[in-house]
N, C-alpha and C positions, 0 to 999 in steps of 0.2 A: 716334732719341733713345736713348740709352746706360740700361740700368737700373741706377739706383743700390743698392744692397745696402748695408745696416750689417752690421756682425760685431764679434764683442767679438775685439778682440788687432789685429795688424798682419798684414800681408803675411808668409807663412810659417806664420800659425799653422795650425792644423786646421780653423778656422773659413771661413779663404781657401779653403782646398784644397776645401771642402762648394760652396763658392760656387762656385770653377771647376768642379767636376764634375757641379753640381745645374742648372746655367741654364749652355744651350747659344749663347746671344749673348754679345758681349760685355758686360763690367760692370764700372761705377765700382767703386770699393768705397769705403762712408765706415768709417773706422777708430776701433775705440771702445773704450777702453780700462776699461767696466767693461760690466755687462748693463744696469744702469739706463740709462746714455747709451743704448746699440743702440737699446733699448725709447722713449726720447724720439725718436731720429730718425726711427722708424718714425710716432711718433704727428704727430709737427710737420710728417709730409710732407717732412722732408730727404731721407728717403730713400721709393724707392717700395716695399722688402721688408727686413727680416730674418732674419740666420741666428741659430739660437741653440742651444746644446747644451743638453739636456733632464736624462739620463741616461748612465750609463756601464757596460757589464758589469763590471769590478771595483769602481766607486767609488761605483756605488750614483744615488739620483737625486741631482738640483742643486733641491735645493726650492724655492728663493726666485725661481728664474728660474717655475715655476707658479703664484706669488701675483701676480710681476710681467704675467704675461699675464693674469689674471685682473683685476687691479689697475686696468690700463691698457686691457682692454675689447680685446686683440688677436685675431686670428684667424689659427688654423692653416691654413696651405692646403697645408703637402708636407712630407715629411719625410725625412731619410737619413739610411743607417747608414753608417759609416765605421770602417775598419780603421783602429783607430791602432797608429803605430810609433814606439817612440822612442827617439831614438838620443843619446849623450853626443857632446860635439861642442867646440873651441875652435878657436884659431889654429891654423895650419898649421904643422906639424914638430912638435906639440908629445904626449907618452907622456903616461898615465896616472898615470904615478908623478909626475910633474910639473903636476896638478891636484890642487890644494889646498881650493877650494872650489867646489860648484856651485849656479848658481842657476838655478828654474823657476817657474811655477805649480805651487801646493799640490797641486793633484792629479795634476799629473806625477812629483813627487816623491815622493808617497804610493804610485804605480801604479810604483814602481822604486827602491821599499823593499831589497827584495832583495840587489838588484844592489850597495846603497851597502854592505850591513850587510857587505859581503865587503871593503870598502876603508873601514873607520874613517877612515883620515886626513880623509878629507875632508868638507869642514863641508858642510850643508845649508841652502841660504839661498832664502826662500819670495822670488820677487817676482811681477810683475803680469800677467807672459805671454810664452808660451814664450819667441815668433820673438823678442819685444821682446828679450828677455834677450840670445839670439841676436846681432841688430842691435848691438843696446850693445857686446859684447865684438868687435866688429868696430872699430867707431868710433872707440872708446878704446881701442883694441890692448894688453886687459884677458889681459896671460900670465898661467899659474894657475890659471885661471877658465872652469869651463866649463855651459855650458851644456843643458838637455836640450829638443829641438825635433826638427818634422819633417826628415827629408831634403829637402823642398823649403825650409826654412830654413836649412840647411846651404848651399845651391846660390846663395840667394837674399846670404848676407851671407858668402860664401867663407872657410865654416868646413871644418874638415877633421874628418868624423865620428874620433872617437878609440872607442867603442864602438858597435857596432848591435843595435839592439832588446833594449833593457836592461829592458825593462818584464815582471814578475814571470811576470803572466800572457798569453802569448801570444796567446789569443783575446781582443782587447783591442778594442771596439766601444764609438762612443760614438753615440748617436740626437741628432740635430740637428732640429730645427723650423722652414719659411719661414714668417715672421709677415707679414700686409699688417695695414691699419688697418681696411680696407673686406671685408666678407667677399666669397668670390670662388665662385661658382659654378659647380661639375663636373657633366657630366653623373651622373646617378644609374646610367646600367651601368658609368662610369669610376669610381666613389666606393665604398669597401670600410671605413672608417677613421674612427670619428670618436672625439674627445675630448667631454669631457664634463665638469659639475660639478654639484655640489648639495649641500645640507645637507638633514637628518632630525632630524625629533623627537625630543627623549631619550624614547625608549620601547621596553621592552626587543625585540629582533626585528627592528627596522625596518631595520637594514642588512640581516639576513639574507632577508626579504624582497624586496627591493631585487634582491640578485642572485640570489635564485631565480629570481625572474621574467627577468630578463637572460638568464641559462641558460634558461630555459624556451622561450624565441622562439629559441635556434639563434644567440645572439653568443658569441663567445669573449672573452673579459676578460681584454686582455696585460695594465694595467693599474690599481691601484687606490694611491691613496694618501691619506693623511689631513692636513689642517691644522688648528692652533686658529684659532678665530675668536677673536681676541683682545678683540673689545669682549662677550664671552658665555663665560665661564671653563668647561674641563670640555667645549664642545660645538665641533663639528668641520664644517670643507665635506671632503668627496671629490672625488677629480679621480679619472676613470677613461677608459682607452680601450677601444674594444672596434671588433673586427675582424667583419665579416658577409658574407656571400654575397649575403644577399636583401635588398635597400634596402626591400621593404616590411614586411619583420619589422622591422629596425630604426629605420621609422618606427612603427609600433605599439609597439615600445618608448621613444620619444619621448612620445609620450603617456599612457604609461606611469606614467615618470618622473616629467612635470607634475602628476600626479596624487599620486603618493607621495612626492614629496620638497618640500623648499622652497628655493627658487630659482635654479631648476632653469637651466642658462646650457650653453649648445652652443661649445666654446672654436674646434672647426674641424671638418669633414667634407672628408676628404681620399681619396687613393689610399698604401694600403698599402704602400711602399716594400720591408719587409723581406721575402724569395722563400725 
């Protein structure tokens, strides 16, 4: 039996490329064109996992996809970093000077600022995801129009890249998430990695607190970020990851946490992907 994967975007996008490199069987993919869908198909059992992008080195994290796991009760079980590249791309025979407008995802076109501020003519137009955009100017043999998406969505909808790796910052990594519904259990010598969440009392000290003791047990804290709790104005949950050596330090900080926070919620215990 074939595993099926949800991913936000189509075939081509960066979300694809996580899926083929991260799960070495073959795999369906259901295609979803927002995170809410991804996040229902994972829950409804459409599919059996999901991919999901977390964070980016230039563009910072994707907060609302951390309220949606949170939200929806899912569990982290692996995660990868992926070099993004990206490249401007339309029909074939077609120069630069003869692209007028392009369209991507916001944060493609955010992360190749740069690149556009040197060609004013041409207009910046946000749509729903990369390959998508990609696809369409293939379908509708959209001259003028170009695109910014992987090389594998160049490949995949026979664009001809017209610029390569337009993106500002070249060290350009986004962290991706596999979500199940059911939590999944790693041996404790395989598991280095977990997420985390909680809220604290308003009371002065108590985050600081919190991650003393973190640091005190020997975890390193890649991770820390803050949300309002919307129905309690002013007061916040934390989602942190923290990376360890010793599974029994960072079970004593488990209990730790139970202890000092309020409700306190394990999002996934995984293996460390980034070397």
């Amino acid at each position: 039996m074939e595993t099926k994967i949800a991913i936000q975007g189509i075939k081509g996008s960066f979300h694809h490329q996580v899926a083929a490199l991260y799960f070495s069987e073959k795999v369906e993919l259901a295609e979803c064109m927002s995170f809410e869908t991804l996040v229902k198909n994972v829950v409804s059992s459409k599919t059996t996992q999901g991919i999901m992008a977390l964070e980016n080195s230039i563009a910072g994290s994707i907060i609302p996809n951390y309220a949606l796991i949170d939200t929806y009760n899912l569990n982290i079980v692996g995660e990868y970093y992926l070099d993004i590249h990206h490249h401007l791309m339309g029909l074939k025979g077609q120069s630069i000077s003869e692209i007028t407008e392009v369209q991507s995802h916001p944060m493609a076109l955010l992360q190749c600022a740069d690149f556009f501020a040197k060609h004013p003519p041409i207009r910046l137009v946000e749509s729903i995801d990369t390959a998508e955009t990609a696809k369409r100017i293939q379908a509708q043999n959209l001259k003028g129009i170009g695109a910014i998406a992987s090389r594998t969505a160049a490949i995949l909808y026979d664009l001809e890249i017209i610029a390569k790796d337009i993106h500002t910052v070249k060290n350009n990594t986004t962290r991706f998430v596999i979500l199940k519904k059911d939590r999944e259990e790693i041996p404790k010598d395989e598991m280095n990695k977990a997420s985390l969440k909680f809220e604290l009392e308003d009371q002065p000290g108590n985050l600081a607190k919190v991650l003393t003791m973190i640091s005190d047990y020997g975890l390193n804290m890649t991770k820390i970020l803050s949300l309002p709790i919307i129905t309690t104005p002013f007061q916040y949950s934390f989602f942190v990851d923290v990376v360890f050596e010793s599974y029994h330090e960072y079970h004593e900080v488990k209990k730790q946490l139970v202890q000092m926070t309020r409700h306190f919620k394990v999002l996934g215990e995984y293996k460390n992907r980034k070397l």
